[in-house]
C-alpha positions as CSV (number, residue, x, y, z in Angstrom):
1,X,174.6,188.3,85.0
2,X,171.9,186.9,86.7
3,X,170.7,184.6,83.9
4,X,173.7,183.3,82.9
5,X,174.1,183.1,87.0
6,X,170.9,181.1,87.0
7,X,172.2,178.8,83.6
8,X,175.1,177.7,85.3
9,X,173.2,176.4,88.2
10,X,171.0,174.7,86.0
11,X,173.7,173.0,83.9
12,X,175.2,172.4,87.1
13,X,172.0,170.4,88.2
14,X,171.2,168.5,84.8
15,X,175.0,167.7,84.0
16,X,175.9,164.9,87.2
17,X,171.7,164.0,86.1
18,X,173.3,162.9,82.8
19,X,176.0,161.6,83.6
20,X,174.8,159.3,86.2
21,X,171.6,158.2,83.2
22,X,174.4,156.9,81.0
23,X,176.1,155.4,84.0
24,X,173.2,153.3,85.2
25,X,172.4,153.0,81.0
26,X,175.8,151.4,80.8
27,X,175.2,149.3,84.0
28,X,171.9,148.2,82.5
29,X,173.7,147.4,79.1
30,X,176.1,145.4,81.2
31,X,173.8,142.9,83.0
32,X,171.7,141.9,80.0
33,X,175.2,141.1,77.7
34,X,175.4,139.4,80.8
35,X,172.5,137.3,81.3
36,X,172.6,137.0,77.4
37,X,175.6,134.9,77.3
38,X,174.0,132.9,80.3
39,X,170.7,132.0,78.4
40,X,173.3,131.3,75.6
41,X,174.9,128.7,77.4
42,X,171.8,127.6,78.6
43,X,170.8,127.0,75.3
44,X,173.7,125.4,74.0
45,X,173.9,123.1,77.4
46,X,170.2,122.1,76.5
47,X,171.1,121.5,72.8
48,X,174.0,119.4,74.3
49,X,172.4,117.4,76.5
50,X,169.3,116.8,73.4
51,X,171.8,115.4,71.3
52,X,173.8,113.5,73.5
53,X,172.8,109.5,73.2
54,X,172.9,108.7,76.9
55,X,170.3,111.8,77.5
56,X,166.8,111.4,79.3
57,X,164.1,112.0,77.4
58,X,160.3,111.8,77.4
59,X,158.5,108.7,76.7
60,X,156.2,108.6,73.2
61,X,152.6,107.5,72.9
62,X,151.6,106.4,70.3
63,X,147.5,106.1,69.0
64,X,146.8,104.8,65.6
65,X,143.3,105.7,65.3
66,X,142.7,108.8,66.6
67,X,139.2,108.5,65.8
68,X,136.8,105.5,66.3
69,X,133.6,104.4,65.4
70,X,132.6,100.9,67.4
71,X,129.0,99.2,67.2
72,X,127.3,99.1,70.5
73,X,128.1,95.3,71.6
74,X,125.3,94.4,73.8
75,X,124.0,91.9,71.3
76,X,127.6,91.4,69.5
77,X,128.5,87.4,69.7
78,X,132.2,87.6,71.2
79,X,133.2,91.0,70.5
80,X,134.5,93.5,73.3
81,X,136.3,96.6,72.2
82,X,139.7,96.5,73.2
83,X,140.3,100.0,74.5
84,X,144.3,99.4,73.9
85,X,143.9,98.5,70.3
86,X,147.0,100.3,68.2
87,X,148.1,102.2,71.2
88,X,151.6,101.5,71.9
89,X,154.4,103.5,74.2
90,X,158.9,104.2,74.3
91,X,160.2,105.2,77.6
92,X,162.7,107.7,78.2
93,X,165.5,105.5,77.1
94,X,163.4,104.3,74.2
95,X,162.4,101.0,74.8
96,X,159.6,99.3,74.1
97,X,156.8,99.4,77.0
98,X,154.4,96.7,78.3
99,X,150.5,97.3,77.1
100,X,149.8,97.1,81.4
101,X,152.1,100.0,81.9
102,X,149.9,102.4,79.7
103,X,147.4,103.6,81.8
104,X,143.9,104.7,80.8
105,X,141.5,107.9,81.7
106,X,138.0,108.0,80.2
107,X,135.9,110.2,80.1
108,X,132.8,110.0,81.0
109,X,133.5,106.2,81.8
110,X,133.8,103.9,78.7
111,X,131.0,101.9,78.3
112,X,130.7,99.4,75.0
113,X,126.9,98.8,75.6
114,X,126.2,102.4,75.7
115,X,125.9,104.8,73.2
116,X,128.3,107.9,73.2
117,X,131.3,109.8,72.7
118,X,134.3,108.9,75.1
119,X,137.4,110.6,75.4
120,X,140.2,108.1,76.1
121,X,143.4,109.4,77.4
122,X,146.6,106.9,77.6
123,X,149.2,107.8,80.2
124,X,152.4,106.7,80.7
125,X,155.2,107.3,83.5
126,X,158.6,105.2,83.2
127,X,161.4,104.6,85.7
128,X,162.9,107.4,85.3
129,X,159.7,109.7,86.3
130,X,159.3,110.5,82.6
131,X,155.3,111.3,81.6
132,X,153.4,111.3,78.4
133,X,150.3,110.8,77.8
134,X,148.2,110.9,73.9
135,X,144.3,109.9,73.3
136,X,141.4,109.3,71.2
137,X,138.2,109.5,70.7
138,X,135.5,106.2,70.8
139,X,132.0,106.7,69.5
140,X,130.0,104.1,70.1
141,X,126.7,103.7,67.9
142,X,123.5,102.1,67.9
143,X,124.0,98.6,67.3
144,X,122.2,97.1,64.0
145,X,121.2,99.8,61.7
146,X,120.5,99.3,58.4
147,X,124.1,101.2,57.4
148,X,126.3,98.7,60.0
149,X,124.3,95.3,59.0
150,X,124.0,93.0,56.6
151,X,121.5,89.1,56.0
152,X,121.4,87.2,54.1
153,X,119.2,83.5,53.3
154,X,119.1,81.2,50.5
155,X,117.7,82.5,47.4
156,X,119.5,80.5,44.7
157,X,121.9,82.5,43.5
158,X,124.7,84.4,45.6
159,X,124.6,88.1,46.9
160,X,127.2,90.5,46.4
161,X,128.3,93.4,49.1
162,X,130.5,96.4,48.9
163,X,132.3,97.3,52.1
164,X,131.0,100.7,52.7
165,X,133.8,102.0,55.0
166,X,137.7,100.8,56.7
167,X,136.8,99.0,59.4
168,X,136.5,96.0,61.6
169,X,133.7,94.0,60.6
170,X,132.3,90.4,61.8
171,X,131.1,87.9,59.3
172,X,129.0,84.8,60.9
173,X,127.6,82.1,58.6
174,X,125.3,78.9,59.4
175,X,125.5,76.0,56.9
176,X,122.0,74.3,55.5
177,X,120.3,71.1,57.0
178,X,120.2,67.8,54.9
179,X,116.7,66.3,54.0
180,X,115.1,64.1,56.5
181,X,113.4,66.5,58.6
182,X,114.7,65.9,62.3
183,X,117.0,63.3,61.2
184,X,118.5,65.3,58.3
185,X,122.1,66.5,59.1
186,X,122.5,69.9,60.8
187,X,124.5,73.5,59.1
188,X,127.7,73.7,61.1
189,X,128.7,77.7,62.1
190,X,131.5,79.9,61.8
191,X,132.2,83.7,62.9
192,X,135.2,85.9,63.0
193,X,135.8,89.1,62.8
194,X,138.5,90.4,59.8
195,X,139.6,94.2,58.8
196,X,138.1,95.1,55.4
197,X,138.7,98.1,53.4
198,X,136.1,100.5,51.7
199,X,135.3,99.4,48.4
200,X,136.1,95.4,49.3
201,X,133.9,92.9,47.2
202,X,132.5,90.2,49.1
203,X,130.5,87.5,47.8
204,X,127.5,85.3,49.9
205,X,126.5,82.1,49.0
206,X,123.9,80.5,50.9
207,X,123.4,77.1,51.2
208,X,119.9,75.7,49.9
209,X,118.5,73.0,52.5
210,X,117.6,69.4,51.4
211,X,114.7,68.5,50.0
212,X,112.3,65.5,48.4
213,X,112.2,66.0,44.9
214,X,109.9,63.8,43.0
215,X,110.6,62.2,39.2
216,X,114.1,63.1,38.4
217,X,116.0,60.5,37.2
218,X,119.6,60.0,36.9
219,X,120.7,63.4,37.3
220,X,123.6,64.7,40.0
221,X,122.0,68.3,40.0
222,X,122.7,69.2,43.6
223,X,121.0,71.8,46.4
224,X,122.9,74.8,45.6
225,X,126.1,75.7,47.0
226,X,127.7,71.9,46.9
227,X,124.5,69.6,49.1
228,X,124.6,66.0,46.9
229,X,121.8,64.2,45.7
230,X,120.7,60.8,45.5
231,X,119.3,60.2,41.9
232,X,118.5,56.6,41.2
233,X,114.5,56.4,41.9
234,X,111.5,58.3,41.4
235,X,112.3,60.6,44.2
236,X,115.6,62.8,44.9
237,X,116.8,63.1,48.5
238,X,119.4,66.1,48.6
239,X,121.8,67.3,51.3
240,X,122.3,70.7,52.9
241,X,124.7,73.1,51.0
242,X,127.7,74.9,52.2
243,X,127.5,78.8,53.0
244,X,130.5,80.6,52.1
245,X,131.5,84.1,51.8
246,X,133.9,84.9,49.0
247,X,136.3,87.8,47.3
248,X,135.8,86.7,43.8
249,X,132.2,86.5,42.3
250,X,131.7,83.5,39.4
251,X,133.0,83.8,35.9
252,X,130.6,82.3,34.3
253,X,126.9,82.3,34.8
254,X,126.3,78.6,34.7
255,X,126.5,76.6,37.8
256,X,127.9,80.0,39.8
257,X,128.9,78.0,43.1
258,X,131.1,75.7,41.6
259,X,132.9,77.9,39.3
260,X,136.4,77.3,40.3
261,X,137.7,81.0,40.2
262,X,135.1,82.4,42.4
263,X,135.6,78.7,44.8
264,X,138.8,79.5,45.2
265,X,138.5,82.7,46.8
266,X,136.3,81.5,49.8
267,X,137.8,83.0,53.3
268,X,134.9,81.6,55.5
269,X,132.6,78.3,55.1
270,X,130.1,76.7,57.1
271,X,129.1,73.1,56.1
272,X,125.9,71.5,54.9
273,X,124.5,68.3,56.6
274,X,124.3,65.0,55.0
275,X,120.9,63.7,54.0
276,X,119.3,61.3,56.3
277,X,119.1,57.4,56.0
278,X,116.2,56.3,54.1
279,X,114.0,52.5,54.9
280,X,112.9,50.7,51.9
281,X,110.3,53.4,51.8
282,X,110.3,56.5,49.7
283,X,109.5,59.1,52.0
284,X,110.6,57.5,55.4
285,X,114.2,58.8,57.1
286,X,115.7,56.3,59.9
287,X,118.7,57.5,59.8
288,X,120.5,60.3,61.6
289,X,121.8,62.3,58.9
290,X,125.8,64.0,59.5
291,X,126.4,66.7,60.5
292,X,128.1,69.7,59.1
293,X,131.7,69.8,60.6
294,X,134.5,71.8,62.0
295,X,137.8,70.9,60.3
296,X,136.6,67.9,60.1
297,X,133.4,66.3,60.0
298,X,132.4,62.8,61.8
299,X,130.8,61.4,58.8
300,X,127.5,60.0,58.5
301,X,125.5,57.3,60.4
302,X,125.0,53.6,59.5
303,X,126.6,50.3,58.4
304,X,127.1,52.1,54.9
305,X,127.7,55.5,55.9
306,X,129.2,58.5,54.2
307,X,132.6,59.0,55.1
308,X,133.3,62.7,56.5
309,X,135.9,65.6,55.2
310,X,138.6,67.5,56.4
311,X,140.7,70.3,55.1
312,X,142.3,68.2,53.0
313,X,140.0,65.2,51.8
314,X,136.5,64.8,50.9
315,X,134.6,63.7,47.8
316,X,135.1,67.4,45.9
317,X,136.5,70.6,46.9
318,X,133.3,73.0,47.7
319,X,130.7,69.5,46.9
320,X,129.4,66.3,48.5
321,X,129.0,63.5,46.6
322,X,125.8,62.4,45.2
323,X,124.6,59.1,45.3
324,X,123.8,57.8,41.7
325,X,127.3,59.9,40.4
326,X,129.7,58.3,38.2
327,X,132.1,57.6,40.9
328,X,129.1,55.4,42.7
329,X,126.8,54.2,39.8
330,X,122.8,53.0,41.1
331,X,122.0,50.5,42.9
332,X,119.4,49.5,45.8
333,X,117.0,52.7,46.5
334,X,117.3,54.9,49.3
335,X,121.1,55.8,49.9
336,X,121.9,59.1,50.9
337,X,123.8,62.7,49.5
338,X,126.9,64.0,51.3
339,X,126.7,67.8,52.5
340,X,128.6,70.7,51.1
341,X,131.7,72.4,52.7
342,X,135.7,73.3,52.0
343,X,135.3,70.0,51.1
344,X,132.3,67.8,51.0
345,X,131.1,64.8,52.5
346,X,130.5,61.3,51.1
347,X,127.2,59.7,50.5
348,X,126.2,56.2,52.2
349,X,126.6,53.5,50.1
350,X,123.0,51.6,50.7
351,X,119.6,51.8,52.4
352,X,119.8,52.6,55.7
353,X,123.3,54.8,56.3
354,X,123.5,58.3,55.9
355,X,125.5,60.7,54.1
356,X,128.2,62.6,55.9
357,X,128.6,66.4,56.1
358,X,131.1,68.9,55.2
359,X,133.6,70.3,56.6
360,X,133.9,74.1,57.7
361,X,136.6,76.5,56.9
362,X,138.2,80.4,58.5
363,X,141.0,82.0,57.0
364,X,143.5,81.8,59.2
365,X,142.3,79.5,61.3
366,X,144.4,77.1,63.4
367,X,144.4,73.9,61.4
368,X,143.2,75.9,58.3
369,X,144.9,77.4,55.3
370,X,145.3,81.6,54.6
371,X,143.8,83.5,52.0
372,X,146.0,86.2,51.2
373,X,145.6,89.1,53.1
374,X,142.2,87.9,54.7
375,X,142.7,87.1,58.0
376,X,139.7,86.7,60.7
377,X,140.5,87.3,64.6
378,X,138.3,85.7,67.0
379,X,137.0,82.8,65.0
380,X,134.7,80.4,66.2
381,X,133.6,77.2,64.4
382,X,130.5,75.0,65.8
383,X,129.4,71.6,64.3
384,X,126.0,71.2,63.7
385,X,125.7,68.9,66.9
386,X,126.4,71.5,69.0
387,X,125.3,74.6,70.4
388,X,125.3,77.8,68.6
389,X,123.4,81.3,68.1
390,X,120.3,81.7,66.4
391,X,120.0,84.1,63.2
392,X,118.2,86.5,65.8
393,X,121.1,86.4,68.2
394,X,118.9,85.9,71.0
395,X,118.9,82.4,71.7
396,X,120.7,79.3,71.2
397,X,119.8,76.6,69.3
398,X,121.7,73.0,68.2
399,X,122.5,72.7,64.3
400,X,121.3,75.0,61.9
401,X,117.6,73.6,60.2
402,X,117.2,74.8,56.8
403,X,118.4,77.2,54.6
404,X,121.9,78.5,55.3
405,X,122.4,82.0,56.7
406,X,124.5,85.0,56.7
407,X,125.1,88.0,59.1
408,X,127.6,90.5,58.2
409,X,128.1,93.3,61.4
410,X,130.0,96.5,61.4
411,X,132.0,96.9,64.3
412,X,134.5,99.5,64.1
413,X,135.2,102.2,61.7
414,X,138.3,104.0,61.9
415,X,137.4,107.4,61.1
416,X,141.1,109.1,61.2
């Protein structure tokens, strides 16, 4: 008796212990179907509200580029990085926002003449409190390197380059002098910058400067790259030629600047000078010389002088005109060659006038025409009587004397 005594007061104990578990289990049970069917509704509310047109939602920035590569510019002829470049931004009601209303965090603090890896961070907040924010990442690299840069003079033939990488690159280009040393028309220059992809062909021609050239008779050989030539003497007095970049190479290996294929495909040209005026001696310029041009060119100098070019006219697409030339057969000594460009100057038309330069061309360009998918940003054309940059950079200097010239710079890789 006494165990089953001491069993019923322990059943007696455990039993309401039970009873209240599964009551509290149940209560339990209760409130989480409970709070379920709130988060469900939460859920579906939020759902709702996603899909419902008239809904706020957060702006979007957007980076193209997550991943850049720029060329330190301390040196750099008109180039600054434009930290906005293919960054664009939606507000919350998915319009459009203004470049001035994306904000920008760097870090540490973006410098384009110093070398290093920048974090930029582009944050936006819209009218209706709404904040996004997206960035990338800026190297900036020593400026100059034998992998970012590219010369090239005259040499009489052209050069060829393959674009190592996508990028941004800028391409500037001086035209070649005309003979008659401080009188002989001066190389105009161009620069722009254009975006060329890895495994683009570009093609250099340099302009050759004029010279004297003793016992040639009758001949219109010209300096290379368009610069005419007067032909009717014992002497040859030739004008500067054109410098041109191109996306075709020649054809044919005879006469490669004039081939018309390869002329066709220039998208940048700086014009030759004309040759200067001659006295009734051989070797003795009087004459101012004219100069390479801009979209057009002022022609030469003289009662007789060449007539200048423009975009449209001149005496040959790519060619001045040489004195002696079918289209102005010999006469009196001394007249004077018309400098290479688009199109090409006019030679004088007796002793004691000049011959006109060339004029210059940029794809895209106001006042010029477009090459197909070659566009330059940032062009800049300078006739050569006028200030420009030297082939170092580091100076100024007016007109180009000599040979022609091309730098080719590197200044952005897009690396993502």
């Amino acid at each position: 008796m006494k165990l089953n005594n001491k069993g019923f007061a322990v059943s007696g104990i455990l039993y309401p212990i039970l009873i209240l578990f599964i009551m509290v289990l149940i209560g339990v049970l209760d409130i989480m179907s409970s709070r379920k069917a709130v988060f469900d509704q939460a859920k579906d509310d939020i759902i709702i509200e996603l899909n419902d047109p008239n809904s706020l939602k957060s702006p979007v920035v957007t980076v193209v580029g997550t991943n850049v590569t720029i060329l330190n510019n301390t040196n750099v002829p008109g180039f600054n990085y434009d930290l906005k470049e293919n960054v664009s931004a939606v507000n919350s009601n998915g319009e459009q926002m203004l470049k001035n209303e994306i904000m920008i965090q760097s870090e540490p603090e973006f410098a384009p003449n110093k070398n290093g890896t920048y974090r930029i961070t582009y944050i936006v907040t819209d009218s209706n409190g709404k904040r996004a924010s997206a960035s990338r990442i800026v190297n900036v690299v020593g400026q100059e390197s034998d992998k970012n840069s590219w010369y090239y003079s005259f040499t009489g033939s052209y050069d060829k380059l393959t674009i190592p990488k996508n990028g941004l690159y800028q391409i500037q280009a001086w035209g070649a002098s005309g003979y008659g040393g401080s009188l002989g028309g001066k190389g105009a220059y161009t620069r722009g910058e254009i975006e060329l992809l890895a495994n683009d062909e570009l093609y250099m021609f340099i302009g050759e400067a004029g010279a004297r050239k003793t016992k040639i008779y009758n001949t219109t050989s010209q300096s290379f790259n368009g610069g005419g030539s007067y032909s009717c003497s014992d002497v040859r007095y030739t004008a500067g030629g054109a410098t041109d970049i191109r996306v075709k190479g020649p054809t044919t290996t005879a006469n490669e600047w004039s081939d018309t294929v390869s002329l066709a495909a220039r998208i940048m040209v700086a014009a030759g000078g004309g040759a200067a005026g001659q006295s009734t001696s051989d070797n003795n310029p009087t004459v101012q010389g004219g100069h390479g041009g801009t979209l057009t060119s002022k022609g030469g100098n003289g009662s007789s002088k060449g007539t200048g070019a423009t975009q449209t006219t001149g005496y040959g697409l790519g060619t001045g005109e040489s004195y002696g030339s079918t289209s102005n057969a010999c006469g009196a000594n001394n007249a004077s060659a018309g400098g290479g460009g688009y199109y090409g100057g006019y030679a004088s038309k007796s002793p004691g006038s000049s011959g006109a330069g060339g004029s210059s061309y940029i794809s895209g360009f106001a006042g010029c025409t477009v090459y197909p998918n070659k566009i330059f940003d940032n062009a800049v054309m300078i006739p050569g009587d006028a200030t420009m940059p030297n082939h170092n950079g580091d100076r100024t200097m007016t007109g180009n004397s000599g040979g022609g010239y091309v730098k080719i710079l590197q200044l952005k890789v897009v690396n993502e």
